[in-house]
C-alpha positions as CSV (number, residue, x, y, z in Angstrom):
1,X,0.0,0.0,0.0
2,X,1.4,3.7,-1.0
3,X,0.8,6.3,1.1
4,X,0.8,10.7,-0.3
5,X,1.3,12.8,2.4
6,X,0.3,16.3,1.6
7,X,0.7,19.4,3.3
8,X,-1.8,21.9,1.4
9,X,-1.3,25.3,1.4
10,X,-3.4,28.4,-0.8
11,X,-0.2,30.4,-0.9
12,X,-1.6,33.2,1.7
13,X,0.5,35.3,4.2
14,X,0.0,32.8,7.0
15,X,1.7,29.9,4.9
16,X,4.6,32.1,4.0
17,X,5.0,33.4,7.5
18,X,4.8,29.8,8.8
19,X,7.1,29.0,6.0
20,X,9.9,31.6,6.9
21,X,9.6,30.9,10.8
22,X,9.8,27.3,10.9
23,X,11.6,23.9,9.2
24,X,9.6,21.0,7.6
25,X,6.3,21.1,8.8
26,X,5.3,18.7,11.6
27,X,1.8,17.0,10.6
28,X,3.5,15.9,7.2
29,X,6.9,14.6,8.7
30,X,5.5,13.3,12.1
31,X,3.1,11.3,10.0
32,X,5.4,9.7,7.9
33,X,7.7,8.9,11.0
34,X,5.5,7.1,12.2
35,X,4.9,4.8,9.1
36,X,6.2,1.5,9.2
37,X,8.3,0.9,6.4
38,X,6.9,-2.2,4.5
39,X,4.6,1.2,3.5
40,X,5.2,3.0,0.4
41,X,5.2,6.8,1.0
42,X,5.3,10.0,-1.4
43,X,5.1,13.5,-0.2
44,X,4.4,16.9,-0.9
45,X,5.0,20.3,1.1
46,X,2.7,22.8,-0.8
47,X,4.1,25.6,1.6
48,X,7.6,25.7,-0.5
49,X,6.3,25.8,-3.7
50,X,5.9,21.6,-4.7
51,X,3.7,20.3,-6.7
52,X,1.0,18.1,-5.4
53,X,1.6,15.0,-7.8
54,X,-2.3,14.2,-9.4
55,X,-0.7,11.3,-11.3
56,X,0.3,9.9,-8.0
57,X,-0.3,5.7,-8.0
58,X,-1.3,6.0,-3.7
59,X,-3.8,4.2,-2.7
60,X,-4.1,6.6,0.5
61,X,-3.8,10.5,0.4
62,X,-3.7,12.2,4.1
63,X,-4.2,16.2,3.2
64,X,-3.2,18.6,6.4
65,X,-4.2,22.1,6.4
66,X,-4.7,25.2,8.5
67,X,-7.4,27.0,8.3
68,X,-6.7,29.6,5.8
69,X,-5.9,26.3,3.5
70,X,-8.8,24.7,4.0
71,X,-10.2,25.1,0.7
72,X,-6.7,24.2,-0.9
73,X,-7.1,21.2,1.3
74,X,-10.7,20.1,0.0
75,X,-9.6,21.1,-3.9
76,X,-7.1,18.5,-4.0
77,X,-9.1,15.8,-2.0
78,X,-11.8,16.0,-4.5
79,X,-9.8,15.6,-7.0
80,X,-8.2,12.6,-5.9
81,X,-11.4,11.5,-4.6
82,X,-12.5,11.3,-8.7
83,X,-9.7,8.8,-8.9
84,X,-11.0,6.4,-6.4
85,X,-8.6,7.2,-3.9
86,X,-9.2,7.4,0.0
87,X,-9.1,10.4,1.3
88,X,-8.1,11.3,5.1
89,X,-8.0,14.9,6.4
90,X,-5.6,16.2,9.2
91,X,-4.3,19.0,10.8
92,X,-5.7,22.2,12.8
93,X,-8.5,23.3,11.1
94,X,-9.6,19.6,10.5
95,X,-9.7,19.7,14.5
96,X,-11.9,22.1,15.2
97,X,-14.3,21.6,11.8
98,X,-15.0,18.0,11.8
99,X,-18.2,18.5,10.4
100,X,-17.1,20.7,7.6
101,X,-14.1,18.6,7.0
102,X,-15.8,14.9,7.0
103,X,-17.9,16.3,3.6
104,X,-14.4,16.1,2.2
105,X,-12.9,12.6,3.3
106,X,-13.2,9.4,4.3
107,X,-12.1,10.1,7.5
108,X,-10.5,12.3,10.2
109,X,-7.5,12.3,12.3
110,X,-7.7,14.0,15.3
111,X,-4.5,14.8,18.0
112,X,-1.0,13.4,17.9
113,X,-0.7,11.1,15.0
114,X,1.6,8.6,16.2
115,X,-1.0,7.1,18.6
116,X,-3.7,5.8,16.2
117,X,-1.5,5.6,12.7
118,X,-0.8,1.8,12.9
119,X,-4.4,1.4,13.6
120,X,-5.3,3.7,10.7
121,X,-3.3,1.5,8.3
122,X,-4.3,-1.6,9.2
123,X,-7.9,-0.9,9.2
124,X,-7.6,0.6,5.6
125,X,-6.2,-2.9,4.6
126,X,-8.6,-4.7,6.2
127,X,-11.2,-2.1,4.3
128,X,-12.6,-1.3,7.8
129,X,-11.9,2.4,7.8
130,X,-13.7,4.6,10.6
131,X,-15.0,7.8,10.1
132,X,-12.6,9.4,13.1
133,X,-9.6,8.4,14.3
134,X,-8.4,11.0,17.6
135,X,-5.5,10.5,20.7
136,X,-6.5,12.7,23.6
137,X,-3.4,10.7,25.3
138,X,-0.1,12.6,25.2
139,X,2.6,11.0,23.2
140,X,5.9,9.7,25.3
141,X,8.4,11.6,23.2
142,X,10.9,9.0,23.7
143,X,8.9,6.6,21.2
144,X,9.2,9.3,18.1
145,X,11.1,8.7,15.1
146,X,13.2,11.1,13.6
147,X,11.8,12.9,10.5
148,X,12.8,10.9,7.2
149,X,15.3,13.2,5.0
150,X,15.1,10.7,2.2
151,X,11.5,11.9,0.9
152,X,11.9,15.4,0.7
153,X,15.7,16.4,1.0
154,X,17.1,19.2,3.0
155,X,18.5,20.2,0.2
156,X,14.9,21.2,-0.7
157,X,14.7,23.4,1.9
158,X,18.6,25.0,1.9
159,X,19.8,22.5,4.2
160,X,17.4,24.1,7.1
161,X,15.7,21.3,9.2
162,X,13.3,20.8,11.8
163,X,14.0,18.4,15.0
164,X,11.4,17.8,17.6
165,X,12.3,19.2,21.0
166,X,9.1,19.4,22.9
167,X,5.0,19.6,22.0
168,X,2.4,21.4,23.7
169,X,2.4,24.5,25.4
170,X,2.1,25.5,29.4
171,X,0.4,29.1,28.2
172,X,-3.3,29.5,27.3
173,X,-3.4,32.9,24.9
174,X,-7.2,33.0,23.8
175,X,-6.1,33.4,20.1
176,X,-3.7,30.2,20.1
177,X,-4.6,26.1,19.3
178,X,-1.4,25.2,20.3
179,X,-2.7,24.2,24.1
180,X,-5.5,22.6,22.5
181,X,-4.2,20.2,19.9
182,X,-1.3,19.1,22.3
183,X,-3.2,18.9,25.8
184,X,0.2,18.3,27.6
185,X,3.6,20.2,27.9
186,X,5.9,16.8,26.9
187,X,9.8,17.2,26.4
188,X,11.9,14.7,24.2
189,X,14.5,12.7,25.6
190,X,17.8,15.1,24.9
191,X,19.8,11.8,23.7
192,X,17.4,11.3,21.4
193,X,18.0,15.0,20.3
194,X,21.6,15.0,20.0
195,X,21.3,11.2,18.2
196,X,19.4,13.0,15.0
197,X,21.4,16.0,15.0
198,X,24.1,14.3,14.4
199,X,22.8,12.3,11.5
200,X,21.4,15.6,10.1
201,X,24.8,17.2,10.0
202,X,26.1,14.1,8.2
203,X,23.9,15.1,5.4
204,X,24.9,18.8,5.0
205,X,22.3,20.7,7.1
206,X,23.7,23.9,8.5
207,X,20.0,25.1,10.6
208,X,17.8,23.3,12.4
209,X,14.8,24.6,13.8
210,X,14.7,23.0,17.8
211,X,11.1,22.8,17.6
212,X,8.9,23.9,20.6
213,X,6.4,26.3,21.3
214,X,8.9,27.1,24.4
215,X,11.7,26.0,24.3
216,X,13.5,27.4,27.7
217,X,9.9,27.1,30.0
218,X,11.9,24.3,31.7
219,X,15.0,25.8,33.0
220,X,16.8,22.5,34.0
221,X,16.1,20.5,30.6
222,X,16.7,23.5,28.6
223,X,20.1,24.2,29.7
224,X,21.1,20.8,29.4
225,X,19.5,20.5,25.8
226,X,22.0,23.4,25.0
227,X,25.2,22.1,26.5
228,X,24.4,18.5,25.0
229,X,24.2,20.0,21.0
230,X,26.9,22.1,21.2
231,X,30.0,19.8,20.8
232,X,27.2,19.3,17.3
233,X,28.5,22.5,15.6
234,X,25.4,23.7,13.9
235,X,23.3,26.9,13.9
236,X,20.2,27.0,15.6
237,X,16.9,29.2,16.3
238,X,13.8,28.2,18.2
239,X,10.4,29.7,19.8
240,X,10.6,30.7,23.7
241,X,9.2,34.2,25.9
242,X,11.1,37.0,27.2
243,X,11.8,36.1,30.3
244,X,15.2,34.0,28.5
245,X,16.4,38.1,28.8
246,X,16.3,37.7,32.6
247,X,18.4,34.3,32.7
248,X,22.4,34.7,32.4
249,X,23.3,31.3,32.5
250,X,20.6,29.7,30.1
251,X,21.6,32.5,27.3
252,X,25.7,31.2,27.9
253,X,24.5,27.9,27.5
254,X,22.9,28.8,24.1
255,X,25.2,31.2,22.6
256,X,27.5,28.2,22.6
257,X,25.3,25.5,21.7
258,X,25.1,27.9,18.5
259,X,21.7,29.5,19.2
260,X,21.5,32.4,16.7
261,X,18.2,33.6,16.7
262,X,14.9,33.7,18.9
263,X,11.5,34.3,17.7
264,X,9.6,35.8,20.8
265,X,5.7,36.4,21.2
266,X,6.6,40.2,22.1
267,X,3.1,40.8,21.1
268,X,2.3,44.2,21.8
269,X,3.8,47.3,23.2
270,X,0.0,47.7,25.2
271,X,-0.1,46.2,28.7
272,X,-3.8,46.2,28.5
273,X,-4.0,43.8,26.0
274,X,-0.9,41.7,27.1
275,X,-3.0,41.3,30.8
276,X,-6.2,40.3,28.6
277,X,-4.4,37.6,26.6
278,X,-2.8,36.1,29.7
279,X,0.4,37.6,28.7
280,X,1.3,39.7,31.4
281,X,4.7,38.5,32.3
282,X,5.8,40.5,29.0
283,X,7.0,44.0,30.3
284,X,6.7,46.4,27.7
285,X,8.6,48.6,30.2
286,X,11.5,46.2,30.8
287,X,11.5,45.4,26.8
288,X,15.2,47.8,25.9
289,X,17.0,45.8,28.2
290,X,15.9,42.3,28.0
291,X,16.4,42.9,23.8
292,X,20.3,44.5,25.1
293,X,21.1,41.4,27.4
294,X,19.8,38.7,24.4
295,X,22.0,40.2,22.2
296,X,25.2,40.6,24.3
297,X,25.6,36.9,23.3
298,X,24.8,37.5,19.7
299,X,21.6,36.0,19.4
300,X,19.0,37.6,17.5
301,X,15.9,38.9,18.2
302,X,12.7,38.2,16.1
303,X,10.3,39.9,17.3
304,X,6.3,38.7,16.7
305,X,3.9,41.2,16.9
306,X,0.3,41.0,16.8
307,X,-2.6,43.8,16.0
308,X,-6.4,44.1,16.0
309,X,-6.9,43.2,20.1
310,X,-10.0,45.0,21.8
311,X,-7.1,47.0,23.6
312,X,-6.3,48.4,20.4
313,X,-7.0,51.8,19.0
314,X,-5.5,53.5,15.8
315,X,-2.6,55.1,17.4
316,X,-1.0,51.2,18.2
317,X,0.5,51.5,15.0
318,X,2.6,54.5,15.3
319,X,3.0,53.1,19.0
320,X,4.3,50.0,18.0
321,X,6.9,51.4,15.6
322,X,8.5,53.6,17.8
323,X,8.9,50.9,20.0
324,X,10.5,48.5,18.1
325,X,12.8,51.3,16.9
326,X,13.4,51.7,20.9
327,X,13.9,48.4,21.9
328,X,16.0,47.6,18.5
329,X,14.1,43.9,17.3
330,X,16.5,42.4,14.7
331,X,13.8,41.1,13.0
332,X,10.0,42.4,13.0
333,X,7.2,40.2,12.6
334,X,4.2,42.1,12.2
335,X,0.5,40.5,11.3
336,X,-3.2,40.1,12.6
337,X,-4.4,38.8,15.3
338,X,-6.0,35.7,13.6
339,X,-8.8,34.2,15.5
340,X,-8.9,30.6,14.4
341,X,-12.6,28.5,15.0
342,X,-11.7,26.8,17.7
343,X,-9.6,29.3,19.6
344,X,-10.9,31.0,22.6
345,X,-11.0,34.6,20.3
346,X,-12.8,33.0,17.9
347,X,-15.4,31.5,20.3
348,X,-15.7,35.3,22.2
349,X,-15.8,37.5,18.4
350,X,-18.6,35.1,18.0
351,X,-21.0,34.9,20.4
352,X,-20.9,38.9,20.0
353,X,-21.8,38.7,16.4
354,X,-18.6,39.9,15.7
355,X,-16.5,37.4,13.3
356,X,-17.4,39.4,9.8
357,X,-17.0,36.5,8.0
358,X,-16.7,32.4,7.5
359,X,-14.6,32.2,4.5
360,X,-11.5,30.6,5.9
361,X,-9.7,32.0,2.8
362,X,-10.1,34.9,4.4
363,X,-7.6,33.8,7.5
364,X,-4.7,34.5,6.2
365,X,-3.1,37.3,8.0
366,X,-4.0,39.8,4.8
367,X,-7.8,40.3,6.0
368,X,-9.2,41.2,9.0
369,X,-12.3,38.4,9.3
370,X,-13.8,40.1,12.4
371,X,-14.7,44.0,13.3
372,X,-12.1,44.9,16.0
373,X,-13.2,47.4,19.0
374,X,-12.1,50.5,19.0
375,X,-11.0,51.4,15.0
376,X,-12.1,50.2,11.6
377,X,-11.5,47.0,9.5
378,X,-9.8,48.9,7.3
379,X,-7.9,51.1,9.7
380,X,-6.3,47.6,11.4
381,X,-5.9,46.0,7.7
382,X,-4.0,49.5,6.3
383,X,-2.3,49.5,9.7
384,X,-0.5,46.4,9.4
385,X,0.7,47.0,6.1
386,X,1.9,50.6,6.9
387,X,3.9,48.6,9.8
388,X,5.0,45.8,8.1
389,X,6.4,48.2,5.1
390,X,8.0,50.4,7.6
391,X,9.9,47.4,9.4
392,X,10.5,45.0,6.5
393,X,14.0,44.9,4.7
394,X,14.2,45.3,1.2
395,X,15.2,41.6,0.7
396,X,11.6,41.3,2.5
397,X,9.8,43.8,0.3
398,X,11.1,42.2,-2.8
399,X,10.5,38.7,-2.4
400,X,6.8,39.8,-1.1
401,X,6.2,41.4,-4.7
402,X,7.4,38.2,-6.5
């Protein structure tokens, strides 16, 4: 039996941010980890610019989307679903719209893959496919494989990779799934870590992505993550809060592991809306030095920056420039806050008749799908842009236009 895993993607703002910001992505890769191989597997990562293969001879294509490629997503299974092929639907949006999503497949996987694959498999064999398959049971890191490099080289994405580090997230911000989809903070074994690393450097990868939602919230395994990769020799970035600024020791210990960047969730220079989305231990007051003491062990700052919250009026645009100019962010991320069905926003926006629309096209960081508080639709869309073109480089600017 072949096996097509797809990763779809409609070519929106979201898909490129997620694109830029991250390695491989995980649904696609974690999935065919998983796979035992007496399986025959092909895949395709939309999100870089592949070509989902039509002409593909699988008997099984698994389609993972976010929301904004949703419709991407159902496109391609109905097109496979003319050639008699069965058609299984995954990923985020497929999560939280199961009864939007089962019009378009055979059936549904739901949670952390790895629990209920085998099972999926076997029951397609035995033509005894169920409608849903779901894991509501945390996954012991220690039993995942590494991502295979032989189906989709590094090569194919400049030798930048993506290795598992931890799933799940101890925050709850109302607009994120992340807490949702992974219902348990889980760490990886570090020897498990340092074991792929290795193998990945054997085939010319110079970045890797240490994949986690946060990667320093646990002090102890964080610091010894970083002194166990950095005999490795590679370059690394990851995901983790602020409060790395106020740790001396764990930013040491990642300056020479080879930490070169940090993406952080700076959010927002307004302390209003930091409190609402349970984000208060982000100091916009404390921002200068925490950004000064990262980057006295030259480690970049990317800065993530979200607009359109209820705290929000006009003037957060010119607000948020001049503090990013103040606080000197490497790199500035600047887009909507999204609020995703399933997400806490999304469930407030709608029970106040808010959300302005359903078209999950629309959810791609380029529209603003709901009517914010305190300024206009077209105020917070113009906004952004006027941000994002005062911040971007022109490297930035130019690849945007092509």
């Amino acid at each position: 039996m072949k096996i097509y895993l797809i990763k779809a993607s409609a070519g929106s703002d979201y898909s490129k941010y997620k694109a830029e910001t991250g390695g491989p992505p995980q649904n696609i890769f974690a999935a065919a980890a998983a796979t035992p191989k007496h399986y025959k597997l092909e895949m395709a990562d939309e999100t870089i610019g592949m070509k989902t293969n039509f002409s593909s001879d699988a008997d099984v294509v698994v389609i993972f989307a976010s929301t904004p490629d949703a419709y991407r997503a159902y496109e391609i299974s109905a097109k496979f679903a003319e050639l008699g092929k069965t058609i299984i639907l995954g990923g985020l949006h497929t999560k939280f719209n199961q009864e939007e999503a089962a019009e378009h497949a055979h059936a549904l996987i739901l949670g952390e893959v790895e629990n209920y694959w085998q099972t999926l498999l076997n029951d397609v064999q035995e033509n005894n496919l169920q409608p849903v398959y779901q894991s509501t049971t945390p996954l012991d890191l220690s039993e995942l494989n590494p991502y295979p490099t032989n189906l989709i080289s590094p090569k194919t994405y400049n030798y930048t990779w993506s290795v598992v580090v931890t799933r799940g997230c101890p925050f709850k911000c109302d607009f994120c799934l992340v807490h949702q989809f992974f219902n348990k903070f889980q760490m990886r074994p570090i020897e498990n870590i340092v074991e792929e690393l290795w193998h990945l450097k054997s085939l010319g990868v110079e970045w890797v992505e240490l994949h986690s939602d946060n990667l320093t919230y646990n002090r102890d395994y964080a610091i010894e993550l970083f002194k166990a990769i950095a005999p490795i020799g590679l370059k690394f970035y990851g995901e983790t809060t602020v409060l790395i600024a106020r740790d001396e020791e764990m930013l040491q210990a990642a300056k020479q592991a080879g930490v070169k960047a940090l993406l952080l969730g700076i959010e927002t220079p307004s302390l209003e809306a930091l409190k609402a989305q349970k984000k208060g231990f982000v100091k916009p007051d404390k921002m200068k030095a925490y950004m000064e003491n990262i980057r006295k062990y030259d480690i970049e700052v990317w800065g993530d920056f979200l607009f359109g919250f209820d705290e929000h009026t006009p003037s957060i645009f010119q607000e948020t420039l001049d503090f990013v100019k103040d606080i000197k962010v490497d790199k500035v991320i600047s887009h909507f806050m999204i609020p995703f069905p399933g997400s806490e926003s999304f469930k407030k926006l709608d029970a106040e008749n808010r959300i302005l629309t359903k078209n999950w096209s629309k959810y791609d960081g380029s529209h603003s799908v709901y009517q914010p508080k305190n300024m206009s639709t077209e105020e917070l869309e113009q906004g952004v842009y006027w941000v994002w073109k005062k911040t971007a480089s022109f490297t930035e600017r130019l690849k945007y236009l092509f």
